[in-house]
Every structure is written in C-alpha cells, then in structure tokens.
C-alpha positions as CSV (number, residue, x, y, z in Angstrom):
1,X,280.8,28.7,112.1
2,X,283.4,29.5,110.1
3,X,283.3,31.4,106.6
4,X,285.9,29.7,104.8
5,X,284.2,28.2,101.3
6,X,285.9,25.0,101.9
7,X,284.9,24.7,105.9
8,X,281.4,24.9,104.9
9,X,281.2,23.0,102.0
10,X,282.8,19.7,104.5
11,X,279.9,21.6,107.2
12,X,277.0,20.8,104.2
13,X,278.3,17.8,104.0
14,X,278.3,16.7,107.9
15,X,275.1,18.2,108.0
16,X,273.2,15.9,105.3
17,X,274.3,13.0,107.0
18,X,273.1,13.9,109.9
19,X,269.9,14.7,109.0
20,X,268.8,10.8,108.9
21,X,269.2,11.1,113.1
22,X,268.0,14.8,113.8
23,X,264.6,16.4,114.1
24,X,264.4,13.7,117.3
25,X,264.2,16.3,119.8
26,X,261.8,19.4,121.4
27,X,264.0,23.0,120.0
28,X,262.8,25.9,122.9
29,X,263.2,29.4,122.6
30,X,264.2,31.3,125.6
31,X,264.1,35.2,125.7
32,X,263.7,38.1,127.5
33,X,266.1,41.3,128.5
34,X,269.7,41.3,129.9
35,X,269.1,41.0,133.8
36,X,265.8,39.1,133.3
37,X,267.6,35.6,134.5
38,X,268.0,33.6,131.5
39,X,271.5,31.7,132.7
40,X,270.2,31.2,135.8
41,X,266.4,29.6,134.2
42,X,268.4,27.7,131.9
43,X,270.5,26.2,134.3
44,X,267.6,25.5,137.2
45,X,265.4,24.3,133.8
46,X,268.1,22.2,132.2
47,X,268.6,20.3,135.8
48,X,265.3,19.9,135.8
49,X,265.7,18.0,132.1
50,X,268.5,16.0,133.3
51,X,267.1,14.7,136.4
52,X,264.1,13.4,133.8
53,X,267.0,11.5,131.6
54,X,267.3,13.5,128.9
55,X,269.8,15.1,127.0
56,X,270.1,19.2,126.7
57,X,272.1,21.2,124.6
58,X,271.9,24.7,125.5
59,X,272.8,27.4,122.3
60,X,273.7,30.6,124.0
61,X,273.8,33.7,121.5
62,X,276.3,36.3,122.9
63,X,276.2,39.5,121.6
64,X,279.2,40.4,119.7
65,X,280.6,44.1,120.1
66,X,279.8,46.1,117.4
67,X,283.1,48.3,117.8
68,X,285.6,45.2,118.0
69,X,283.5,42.3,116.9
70,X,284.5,40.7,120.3
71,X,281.8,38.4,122.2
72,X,282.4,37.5,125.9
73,X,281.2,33.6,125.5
74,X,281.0,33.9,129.3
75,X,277.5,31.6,129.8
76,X,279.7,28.6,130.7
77,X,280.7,30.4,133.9
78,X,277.6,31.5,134.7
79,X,276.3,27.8,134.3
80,X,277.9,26.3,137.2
81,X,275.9,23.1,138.1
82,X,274.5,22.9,134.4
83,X,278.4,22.9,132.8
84,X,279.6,19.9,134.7
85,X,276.2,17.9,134.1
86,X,277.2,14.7,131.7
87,X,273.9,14.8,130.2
88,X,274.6,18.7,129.7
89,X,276.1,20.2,126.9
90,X,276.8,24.1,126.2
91,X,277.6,26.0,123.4
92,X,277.8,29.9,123.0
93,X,278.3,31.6,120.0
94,X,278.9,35.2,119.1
95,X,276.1,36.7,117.3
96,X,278.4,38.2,115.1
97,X,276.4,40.5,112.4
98,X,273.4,37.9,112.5
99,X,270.2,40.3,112.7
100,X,267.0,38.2,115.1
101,X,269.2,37.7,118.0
102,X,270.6,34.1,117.2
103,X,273.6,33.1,115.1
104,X,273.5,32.5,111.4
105,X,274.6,28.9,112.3
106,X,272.2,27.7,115.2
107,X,270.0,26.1,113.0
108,X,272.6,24.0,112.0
109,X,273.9,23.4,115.2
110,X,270.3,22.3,116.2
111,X,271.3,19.4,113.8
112,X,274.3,18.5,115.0
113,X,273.0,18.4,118.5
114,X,269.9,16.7,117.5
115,X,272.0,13.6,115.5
116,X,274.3,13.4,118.7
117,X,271.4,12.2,120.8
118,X,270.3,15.9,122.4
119,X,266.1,15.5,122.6
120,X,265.6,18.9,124.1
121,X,267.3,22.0,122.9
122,X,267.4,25.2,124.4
123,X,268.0,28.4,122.0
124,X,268.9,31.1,124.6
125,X,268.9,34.5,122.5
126,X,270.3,37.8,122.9
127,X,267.3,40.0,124.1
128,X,267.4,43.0,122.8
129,X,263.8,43.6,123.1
130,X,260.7,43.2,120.2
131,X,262.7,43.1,117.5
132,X,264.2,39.7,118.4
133,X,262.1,37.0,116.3
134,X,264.7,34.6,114.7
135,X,264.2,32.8,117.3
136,X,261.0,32.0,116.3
137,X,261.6,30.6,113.1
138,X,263.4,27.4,114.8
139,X,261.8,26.3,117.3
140,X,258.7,24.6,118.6
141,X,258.3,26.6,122.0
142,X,259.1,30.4,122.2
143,X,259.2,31.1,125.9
144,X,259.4,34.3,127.0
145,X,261.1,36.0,130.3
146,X,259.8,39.3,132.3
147,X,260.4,40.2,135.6
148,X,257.8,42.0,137.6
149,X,257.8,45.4,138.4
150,X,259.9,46.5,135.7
151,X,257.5,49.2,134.0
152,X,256.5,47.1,130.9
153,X,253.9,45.2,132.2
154,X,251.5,47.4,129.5
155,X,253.6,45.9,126.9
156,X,251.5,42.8,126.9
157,X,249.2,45.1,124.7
158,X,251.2,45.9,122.3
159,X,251.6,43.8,119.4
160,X,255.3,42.6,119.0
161,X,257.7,39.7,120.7
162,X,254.9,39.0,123.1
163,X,252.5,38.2,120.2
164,X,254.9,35.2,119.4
165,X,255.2,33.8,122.6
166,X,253.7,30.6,124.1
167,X,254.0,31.2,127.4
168,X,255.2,33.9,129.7
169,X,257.1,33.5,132.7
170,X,257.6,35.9,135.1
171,X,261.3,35.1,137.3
172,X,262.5,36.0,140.0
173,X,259.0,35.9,142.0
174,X,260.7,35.2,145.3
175,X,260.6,37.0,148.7
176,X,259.7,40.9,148.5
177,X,258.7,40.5,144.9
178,X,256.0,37.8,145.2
179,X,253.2,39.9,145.0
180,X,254.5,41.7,142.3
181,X,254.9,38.7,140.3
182,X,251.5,37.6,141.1
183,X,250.5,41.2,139.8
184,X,252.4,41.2,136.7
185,X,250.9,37.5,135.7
186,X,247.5,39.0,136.1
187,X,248.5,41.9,133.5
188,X,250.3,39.6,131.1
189,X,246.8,37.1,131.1
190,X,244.5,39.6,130.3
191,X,246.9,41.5,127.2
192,X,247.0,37.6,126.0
193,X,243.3,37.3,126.0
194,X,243.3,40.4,123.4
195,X,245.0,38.8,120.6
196,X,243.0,36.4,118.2
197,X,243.8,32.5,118.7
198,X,247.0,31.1,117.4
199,X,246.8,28.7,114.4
200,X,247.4,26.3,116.7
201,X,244.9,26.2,118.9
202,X,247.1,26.9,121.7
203,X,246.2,29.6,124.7
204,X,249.6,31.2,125.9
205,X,250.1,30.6,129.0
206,X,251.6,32.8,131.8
207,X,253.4,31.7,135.0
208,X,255.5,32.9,137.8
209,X,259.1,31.2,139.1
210,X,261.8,31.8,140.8
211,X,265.0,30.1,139.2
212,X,267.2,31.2,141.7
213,X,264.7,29.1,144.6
214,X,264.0,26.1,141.9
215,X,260.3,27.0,142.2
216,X,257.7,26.9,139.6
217,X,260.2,25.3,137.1
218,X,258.4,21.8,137.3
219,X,255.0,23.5,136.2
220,X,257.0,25.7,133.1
221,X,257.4,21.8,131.8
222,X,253.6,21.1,132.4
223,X,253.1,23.7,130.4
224,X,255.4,23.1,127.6
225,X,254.3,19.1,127.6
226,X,250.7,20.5,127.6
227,X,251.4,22.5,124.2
228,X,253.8,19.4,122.7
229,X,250.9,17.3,122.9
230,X,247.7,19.4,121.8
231,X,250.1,20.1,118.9
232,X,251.1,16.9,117.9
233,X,248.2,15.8,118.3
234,X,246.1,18.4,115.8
235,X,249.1,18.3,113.5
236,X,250.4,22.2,114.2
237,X,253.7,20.9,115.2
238,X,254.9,19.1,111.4
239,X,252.9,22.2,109.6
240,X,255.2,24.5,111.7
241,X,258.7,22.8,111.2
242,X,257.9,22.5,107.4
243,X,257.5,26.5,107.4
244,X,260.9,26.5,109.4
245,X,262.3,24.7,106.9
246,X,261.1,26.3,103.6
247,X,261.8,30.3,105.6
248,X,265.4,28.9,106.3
249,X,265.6,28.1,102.6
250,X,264.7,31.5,101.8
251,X,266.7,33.0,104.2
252,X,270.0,31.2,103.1
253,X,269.9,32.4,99.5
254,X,269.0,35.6,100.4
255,X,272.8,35.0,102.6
256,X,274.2,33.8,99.8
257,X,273.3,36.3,97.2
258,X,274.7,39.2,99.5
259,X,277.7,37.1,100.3
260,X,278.5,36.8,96.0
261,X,277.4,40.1,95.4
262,X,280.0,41.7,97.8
263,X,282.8,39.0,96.4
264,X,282.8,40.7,93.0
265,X,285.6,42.3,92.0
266,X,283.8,44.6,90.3
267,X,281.1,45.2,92.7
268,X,284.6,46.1,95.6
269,X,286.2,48.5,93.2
270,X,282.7,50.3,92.2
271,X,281.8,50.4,95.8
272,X,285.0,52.8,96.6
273,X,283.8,55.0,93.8
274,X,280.4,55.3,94.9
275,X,281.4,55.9,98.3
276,X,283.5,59.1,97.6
277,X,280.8,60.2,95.3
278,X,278.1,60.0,97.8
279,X,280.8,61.9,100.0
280,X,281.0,64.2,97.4
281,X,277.4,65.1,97.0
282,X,277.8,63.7,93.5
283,X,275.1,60.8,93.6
284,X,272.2,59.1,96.3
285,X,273.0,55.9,97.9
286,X,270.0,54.7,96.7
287,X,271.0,55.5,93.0
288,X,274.2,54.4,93.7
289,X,272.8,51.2,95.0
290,X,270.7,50.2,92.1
291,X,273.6,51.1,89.7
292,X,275.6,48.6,91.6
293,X,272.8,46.3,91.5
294,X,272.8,46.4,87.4
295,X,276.6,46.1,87.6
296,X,276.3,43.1,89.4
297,X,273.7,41.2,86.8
298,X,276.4,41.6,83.8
C-alpha cells in the first residue's frame, strides 16, 4: 500500500510471482449502507466458510476522513469470532482518496491472498450508496445488503448499484422485522424482473437473513454456488475476469499518468500560478487546466 517508487516496484515484483498460484479462489462483493450489517454477515458468512474447510480473507475498505486522512481500521473488533478463526484472515485498509469504495490496492491484495492458499475472498466496501461500483470490477459475486423497512425499497427500480448486483439480501429479518423483510424481498423481486437478462444468464436472486440469528446464511451460499456453476459452466465466469483484467489495466495507467503529471516540476510551480490567477479572476480552471495539459506534453 505504500507509495514509495521503490516499495512498489519490490510490490510488482511479489506480485508476478505470485500470479503462477492466484486466480484459485471465488472474489465476493459485499455492499450495502453503514448500519446495514455488513461486519456482522461477514463474520456469521465467513464461519459459515470455515466450518466448510476453506480459507477466507476478508478486505475491509474503511473510509478514510476526508479532513485528516485518518481511517478507524476498527472491523477486526467488530469481528470477534471471525478474527481468532485459523482459517480466517482480516485485512482493513483505509480507502484513502480511492473513488468506487475499495482501495487502489485490493486487487492486489486479492493476489496475495489468493497465492497464500485463501479460495474465497470477501471484498467488504465502503457503502456510500449507488455510486459504489469498484467493487464490481473484481469480483465474481456482487452481493448486495438492504434492510427492510428503510424507505428505499422503490430503489429496486431505479437503475444504479442494484442493476449490478447478483443477489439481494435483506438482514436483519428477525423478530418484529420478519414481515417486513418478507415485504421488502417481494419489492426487490419484482424491480429485478424489470431489467433485461444479464449477459450471463443469471436471474438475481433475493433473500432474507438474519446474521445476527445465523439464519438464512446457509441458503446465501446456495445461491452463490448456484451462480458459480451456471457460470462456469456457460463460460461467463473467464469472459468476466478477462474484462477485470484488461479495465484494471486501464485503470492503472490512467493512475499512473496523473501520478507523473502532478510529479513535474514544472507542472507544481505552474499549478501555484494558476491557482492565484483563477483567484484573481484572471483565467478559467478549465483553461488553465488545458494549458497545464500542453505544458505537461513538452
């Protein structure tokens, strides 16, 4: 994670050798808004992997302060059972100015996890709401968390984060809130039914659980087996981690030419200028941008 030059040019290099022993594992998406449950799915879910035999890494994305830069790292704590499982391992990061909710480095870390014998992953995201789709682009399941009875059940229509998702799950359906949950599936279903079919073939699913309870957590894993193999078996799933692959090339020069461009000399020095003309009302920041822009190609 670190942005020293030399740190990631020894990172590239750990990386490439790992890549012989990675790609060995299902990568899962888990969203939805602060207060929807995640910890507490991911910890009732990843018990549920572990008690299977299998190895999870969980990538928690905190959200890093946009006033100090800080991140509180906290999901350890709220992990309990899940931190002191062998076959467990955790990892947050802070989301630091990474836009998508997930850290410019998870993709890598996917890698690292995947070489040291992790085959399920578990990419738990920021949640900010529809504008969250980084997500997407590495992994195999996007599952997405809602809680009943909290006004957005009309959502389902509208095109955005639930477009993307494979399945739905509405937590917390326990006690008092049962029928709700039961409602809110219902709403979720039909909104699904509106969108055209997925190029792959696949029917999002909604469910109801309650992480808290350990209910409904065994049939989230039908669900997610049920879509691993009508994938694999029509050839979706290699189509979509060769997309992954070629939009994270993409996505890494377009890091790399914003990281040279702001190392100029040139560019930090014009930059001032600019700034205290724009102040000035002596130039546009758009004109000023695409003079830096030229600057920058000499």
């Amino acid at each position: 994670e670190s942005t020293n030059p030399n740190h990631q040019q020894k990172a590239n290099e750990i990386i490439e050798k790992c890549l012989p022993y990675a790609n060995k594992s299902i990568r899962i998406g888990i969203t939805g808004v602060p207060g929807v449950g995640k910890s507490t799915f991911i910890e009732s879910f990843g018990k549920f992997f572990t008690s299977k035999g299998n190895k999870v890494a969980v990538l928690a994305i905190d959200p890093s302060s946009s006033i100090n830069k800080g991140s509180i790292l906290g999901d350890k704590t709220r992990m309990e059972e899940l931190v002191k499982d062998q076959n467990a391992y955790i990892r947050p990061s802070p989301s630091g100015e990474s836009l998508g909710g997930v850290a410019q480095k998870t993709r890598e870390t996917i890698i690292l996890c995947e070489a040291a014998g992790f085959n399920t992953i578990f990419i738990e995201t920021v949640g900010v709401g529809q504008s969250e789709t980084a997500v997407h682009s590495m992994v195999d399941f996007f599952l997405l968390l809602k809680l009943a009875g909290a006004g957005d059940e009309l959502q389902g229509i509208k095109r955005g984060i639930i477009e993307m998702a494979d399945a739905i799950v509405i937590n917390k359906a326990d006690n008092e809130n049962i029928k709700n949950a039961k409602l809110a599936k219902n709403e979720f279903s039909r909104a699904l039914h509106l969108y055209p079919i997925k190029e792959s073939k696949w029917q999002p699913k909604v469910t109801t659980c309650s992480a808290f309870y350990n209910i409904g957590i065994e049939n989230v894993s039908k669900i997610i087996n049920d879509y691993m193999s009508l994938t694999q078996e029509n050839g979706y799933f290699e189509i979509r981690r060769n997309e992954q692959n070629n939009y994270w090339l993409l996505e890494t020069i377009d890091q790399e030419l914003k990281t040279n461009f702001y190392q100029q000399t040139a560019i930090k020095k014009a930059l001032e200028e600019y700034g205290k003309a724009i102040k000035n009302s002596k130039t546009t920041p758009f004109k000023a941008a695409e003079e830096l822009l030229k600057l920058s190609k000499k």
